[in-house]
LOMARKE-647329 format. One record per atom (N, C-alpha, C): atom name; x, y, z; residue number from 1. Coordinates in steps of 0.05 Angstrom, whole numbers, plus 5000, padded with zeros to 4 digits. Last residue first. Layout:
! residues N
  at    xx    yy    zz    i
  CA     X     Y     Z  NUM
...
END
This chain:
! residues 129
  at    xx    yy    zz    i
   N  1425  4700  1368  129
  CA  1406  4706  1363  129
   C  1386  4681  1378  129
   N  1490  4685  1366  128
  CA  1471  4681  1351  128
   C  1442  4678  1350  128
   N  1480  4715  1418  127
  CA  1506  4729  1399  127
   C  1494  4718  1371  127
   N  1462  4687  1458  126
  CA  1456  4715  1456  126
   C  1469  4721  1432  126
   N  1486  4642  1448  125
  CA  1453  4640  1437  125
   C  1455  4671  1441  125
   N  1540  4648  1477  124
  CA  1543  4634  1443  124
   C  1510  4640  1436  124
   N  1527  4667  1527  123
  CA  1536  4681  1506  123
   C  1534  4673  1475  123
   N  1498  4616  1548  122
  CA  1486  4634  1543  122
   C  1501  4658  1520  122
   N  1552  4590  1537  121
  CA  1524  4576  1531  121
   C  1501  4605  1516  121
   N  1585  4611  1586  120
  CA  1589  4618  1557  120
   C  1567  4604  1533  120
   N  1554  4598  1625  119
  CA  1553  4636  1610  119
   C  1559  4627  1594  119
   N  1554  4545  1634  118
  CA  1524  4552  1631  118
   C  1529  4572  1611  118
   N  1621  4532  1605  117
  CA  1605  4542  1618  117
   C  1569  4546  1611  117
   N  1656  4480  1564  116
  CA  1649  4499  1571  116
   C  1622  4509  1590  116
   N  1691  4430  1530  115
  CA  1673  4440  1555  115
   C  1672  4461  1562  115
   N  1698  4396  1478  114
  CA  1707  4429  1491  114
   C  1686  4428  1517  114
   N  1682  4348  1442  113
  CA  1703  4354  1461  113
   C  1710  4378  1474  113
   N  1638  4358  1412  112
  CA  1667  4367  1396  112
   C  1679  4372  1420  112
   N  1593  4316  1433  111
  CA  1605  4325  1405  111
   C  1626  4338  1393  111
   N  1601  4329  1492  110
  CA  1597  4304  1476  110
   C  1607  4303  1460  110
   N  1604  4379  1492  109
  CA  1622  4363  1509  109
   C  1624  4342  1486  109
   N  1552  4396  1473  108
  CA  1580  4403  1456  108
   C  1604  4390  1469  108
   N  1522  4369  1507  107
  CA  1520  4370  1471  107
   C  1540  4378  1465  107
   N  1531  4401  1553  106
  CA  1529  4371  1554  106
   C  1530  4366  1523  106
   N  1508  4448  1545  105
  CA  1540  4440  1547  105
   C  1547  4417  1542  105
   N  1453  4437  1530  104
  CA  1476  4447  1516  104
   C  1505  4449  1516  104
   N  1443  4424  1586  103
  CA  1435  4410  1565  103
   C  1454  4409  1540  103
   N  1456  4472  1610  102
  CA  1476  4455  1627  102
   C  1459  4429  1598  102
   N  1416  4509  1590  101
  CA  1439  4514  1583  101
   C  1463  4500  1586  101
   N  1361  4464  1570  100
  CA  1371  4479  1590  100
   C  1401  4487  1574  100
   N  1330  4436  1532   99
  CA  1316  4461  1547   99
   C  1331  4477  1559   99
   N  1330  4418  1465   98
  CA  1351  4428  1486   98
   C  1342  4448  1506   98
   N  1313  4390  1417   97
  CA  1298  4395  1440   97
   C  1325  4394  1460   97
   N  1347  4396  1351   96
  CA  1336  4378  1371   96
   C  1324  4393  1400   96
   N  1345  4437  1309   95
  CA  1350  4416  1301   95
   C  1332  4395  1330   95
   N  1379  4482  1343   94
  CA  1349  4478  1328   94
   C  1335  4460  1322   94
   N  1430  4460  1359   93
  CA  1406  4462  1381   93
   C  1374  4478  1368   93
   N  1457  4442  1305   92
  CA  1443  4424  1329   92
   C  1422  4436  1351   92
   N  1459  4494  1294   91
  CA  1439  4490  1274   91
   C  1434  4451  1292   91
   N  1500  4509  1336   90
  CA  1464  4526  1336   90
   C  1445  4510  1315   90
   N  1544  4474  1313   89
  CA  1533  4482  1351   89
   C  1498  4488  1337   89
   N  1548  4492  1267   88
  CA  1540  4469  1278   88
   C  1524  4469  1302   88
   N  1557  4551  1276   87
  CA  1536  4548  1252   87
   C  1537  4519  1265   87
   N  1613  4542  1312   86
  CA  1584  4555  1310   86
   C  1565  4547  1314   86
   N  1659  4528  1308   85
  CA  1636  4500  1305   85
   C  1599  4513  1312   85
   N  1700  4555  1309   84
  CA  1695  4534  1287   84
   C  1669  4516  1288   84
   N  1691  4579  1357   83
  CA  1688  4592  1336   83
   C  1685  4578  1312   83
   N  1695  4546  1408   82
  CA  1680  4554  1382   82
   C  1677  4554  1363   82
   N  1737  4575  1441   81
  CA  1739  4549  1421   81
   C  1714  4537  1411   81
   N  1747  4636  1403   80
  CA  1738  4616  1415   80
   C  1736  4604  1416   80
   N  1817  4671  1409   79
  CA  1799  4656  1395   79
   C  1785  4637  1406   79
   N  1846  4716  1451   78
  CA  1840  4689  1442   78
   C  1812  4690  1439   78
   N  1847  4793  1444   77
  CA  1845  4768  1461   77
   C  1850  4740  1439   77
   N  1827  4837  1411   76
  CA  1848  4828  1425   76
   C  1838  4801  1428   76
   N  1797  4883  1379   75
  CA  1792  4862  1397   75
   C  1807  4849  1422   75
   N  1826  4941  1369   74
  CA  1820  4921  1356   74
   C  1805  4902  1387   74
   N  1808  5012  1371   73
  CA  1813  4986  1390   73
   C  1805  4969  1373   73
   N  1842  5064  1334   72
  CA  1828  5046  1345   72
   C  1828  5030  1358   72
   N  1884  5113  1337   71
  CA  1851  5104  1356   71
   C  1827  5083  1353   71
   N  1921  5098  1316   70
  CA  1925  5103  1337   70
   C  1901  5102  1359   70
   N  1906  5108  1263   69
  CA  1909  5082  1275   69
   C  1910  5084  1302   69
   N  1909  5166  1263   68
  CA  1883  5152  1258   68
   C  1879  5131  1272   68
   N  1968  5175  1253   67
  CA  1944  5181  1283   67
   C  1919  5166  1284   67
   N  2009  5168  1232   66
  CA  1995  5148  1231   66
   C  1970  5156  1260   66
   N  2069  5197  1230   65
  CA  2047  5215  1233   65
   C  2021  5191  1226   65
   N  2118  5169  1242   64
  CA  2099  5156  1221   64
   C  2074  5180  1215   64
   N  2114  5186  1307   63
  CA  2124  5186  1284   63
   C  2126  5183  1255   63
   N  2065  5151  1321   62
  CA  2068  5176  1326   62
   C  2088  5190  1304   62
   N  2080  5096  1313   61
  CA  2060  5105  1298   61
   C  2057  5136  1304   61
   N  2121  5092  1342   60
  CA  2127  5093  1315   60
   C  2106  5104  1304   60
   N  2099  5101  1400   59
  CA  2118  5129  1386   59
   C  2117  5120  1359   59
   N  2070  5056  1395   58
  CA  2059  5081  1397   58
   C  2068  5104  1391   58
   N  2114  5023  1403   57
  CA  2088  5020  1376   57
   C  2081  5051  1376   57
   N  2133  5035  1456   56
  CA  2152  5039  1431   56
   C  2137  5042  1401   56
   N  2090  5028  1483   55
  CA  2094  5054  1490   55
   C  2107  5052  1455   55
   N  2086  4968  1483   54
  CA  2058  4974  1470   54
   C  2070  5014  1467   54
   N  2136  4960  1500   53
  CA  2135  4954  1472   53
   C  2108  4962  1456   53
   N  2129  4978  1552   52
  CA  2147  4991  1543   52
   C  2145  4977  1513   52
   N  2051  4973  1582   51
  CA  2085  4954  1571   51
   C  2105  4970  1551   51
   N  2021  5025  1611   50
  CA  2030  5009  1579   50
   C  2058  4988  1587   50
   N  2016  5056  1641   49
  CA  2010  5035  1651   49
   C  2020  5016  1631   49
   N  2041  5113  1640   48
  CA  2014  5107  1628   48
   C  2003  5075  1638   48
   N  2086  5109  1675   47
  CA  2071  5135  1678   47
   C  2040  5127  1669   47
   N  2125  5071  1650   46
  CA  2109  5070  1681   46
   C  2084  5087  1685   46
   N  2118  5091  1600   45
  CA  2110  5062  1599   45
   C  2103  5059  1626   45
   N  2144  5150  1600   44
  CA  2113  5139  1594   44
   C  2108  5114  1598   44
   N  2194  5120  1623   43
  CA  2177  5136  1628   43
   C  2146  5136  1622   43
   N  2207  5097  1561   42
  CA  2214  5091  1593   42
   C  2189  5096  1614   42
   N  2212  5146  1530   41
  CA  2188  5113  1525   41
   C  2190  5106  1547   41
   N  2214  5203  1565   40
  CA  2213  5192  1548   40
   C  2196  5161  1552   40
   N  2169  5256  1542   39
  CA  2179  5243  1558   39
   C  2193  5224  1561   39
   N  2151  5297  1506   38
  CA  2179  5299  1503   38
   C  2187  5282  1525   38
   N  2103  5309  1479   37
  CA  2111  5335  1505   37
   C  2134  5320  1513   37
   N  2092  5264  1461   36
  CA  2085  5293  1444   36
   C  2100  5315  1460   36
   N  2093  5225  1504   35
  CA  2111  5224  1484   35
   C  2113  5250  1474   35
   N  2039  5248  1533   34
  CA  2062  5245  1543   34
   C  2088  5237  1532   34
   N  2003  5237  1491   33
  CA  2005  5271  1500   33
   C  2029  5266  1507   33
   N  2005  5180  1489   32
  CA  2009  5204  1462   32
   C  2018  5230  1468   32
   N  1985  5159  1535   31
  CA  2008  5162  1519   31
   C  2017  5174  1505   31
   N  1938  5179  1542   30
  CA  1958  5196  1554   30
   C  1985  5190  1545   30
   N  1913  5153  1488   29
  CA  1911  5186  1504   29
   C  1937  5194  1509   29
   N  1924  5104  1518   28
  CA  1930  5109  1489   28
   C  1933  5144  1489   28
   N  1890  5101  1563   27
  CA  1911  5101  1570   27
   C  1928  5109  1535   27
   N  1843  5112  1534   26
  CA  1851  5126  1553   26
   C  1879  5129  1552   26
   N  1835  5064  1513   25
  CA  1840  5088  1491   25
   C  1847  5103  1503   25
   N  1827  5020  1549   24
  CA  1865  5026  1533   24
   C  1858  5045  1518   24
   N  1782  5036  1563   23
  CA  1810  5043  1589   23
   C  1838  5043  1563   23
   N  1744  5055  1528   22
  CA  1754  5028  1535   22
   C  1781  5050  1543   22
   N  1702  5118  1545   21
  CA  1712  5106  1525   21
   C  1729  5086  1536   21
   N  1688  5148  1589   20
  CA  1667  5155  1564   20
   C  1687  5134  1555   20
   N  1716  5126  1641   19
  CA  1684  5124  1638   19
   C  1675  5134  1615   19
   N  1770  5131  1625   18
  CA  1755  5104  1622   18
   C  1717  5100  1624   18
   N  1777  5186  1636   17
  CA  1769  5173  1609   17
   C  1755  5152  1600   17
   N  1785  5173  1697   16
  CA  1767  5192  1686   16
   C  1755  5187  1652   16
   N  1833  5141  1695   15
  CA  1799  5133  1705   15
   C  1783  5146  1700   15
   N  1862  5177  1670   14
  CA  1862  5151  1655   14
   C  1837  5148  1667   14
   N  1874  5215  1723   13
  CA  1857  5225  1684   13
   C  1858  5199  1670   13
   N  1888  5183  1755   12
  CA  1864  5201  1759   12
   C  1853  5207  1721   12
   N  1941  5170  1739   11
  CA  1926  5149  1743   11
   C  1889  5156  1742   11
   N  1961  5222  1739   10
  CA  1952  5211  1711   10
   C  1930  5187  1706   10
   N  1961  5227  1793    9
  CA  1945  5242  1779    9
   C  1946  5238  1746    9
   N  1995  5186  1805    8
  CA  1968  5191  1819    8
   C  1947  5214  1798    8
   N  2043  5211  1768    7
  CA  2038  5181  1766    7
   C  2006  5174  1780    7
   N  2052  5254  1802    6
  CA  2044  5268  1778    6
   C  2029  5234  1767    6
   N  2059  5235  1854    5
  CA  2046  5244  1846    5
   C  2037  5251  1820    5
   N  2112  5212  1838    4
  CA  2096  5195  1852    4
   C  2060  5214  1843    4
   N  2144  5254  1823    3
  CA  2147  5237  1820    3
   C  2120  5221  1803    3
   N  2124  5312  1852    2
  CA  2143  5291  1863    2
   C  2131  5280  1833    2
   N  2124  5381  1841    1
  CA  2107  5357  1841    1
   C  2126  5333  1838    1
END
């Protein structure tokens, strides 16, 4: 088995995973197996898709015998620009007659300078209820 292939057919068991659980637990998976069975960080880093410093975490915590950690998914990403102004945001659109979600943008434009989307409108009211 070339190479190339064994790289197609990991790519195959990562998509496969990704449908019961988030693609990086997958890819977390195969990392593990593929360190555990002696590949090396290099390697696994093309092989699993990982950045060679997310592979190197992964051996320490392998090492470390730290498995637990190993499965969880934190969040990731950037903070919203939001996030500080919530509880304001929502206790203004109780507070006054806001029919639309392009209404609400318009309000927080205004008031704390951030512009943002109809969705993200809708996300901030789906999330606070």
């Amino acid at each position: 088995m070339t190479k190339q292939d064994m790289q197609r057919n990991i790519s195959k068991v990562i998509e496969f995973l990704g449908m019961f659980m988030p693609i990086t637990l997958a890819k977390r998976i195969v990392c593990i197996v593929l360190l555990s069975i002696g590949v090396t960080e290099e390697e696994t880093a093309q092989i699993s898709g990982f950045c060679k410093k997310t592979v190197k975490s992964v051996k320490k915590r392998l090492d470390a015998n730290e498995l637990d950690i190993l499965f969880v998914i934190n969040g990731g990403g950037r903070k919203s620009p939001l996030a500080d102004f919530e509880s304001d945001i929502i206790e203004e659109i109780n507070q006054n007659a806001y029919y639309t979600k392009q209404q609400i943008a318009d309000m927080i434009f205004e008031k704390y300078g951030i512009k943002i989307t109809q969705q993200a409108v809708g996300k901030l009211l789906k999330k606070r209820g």
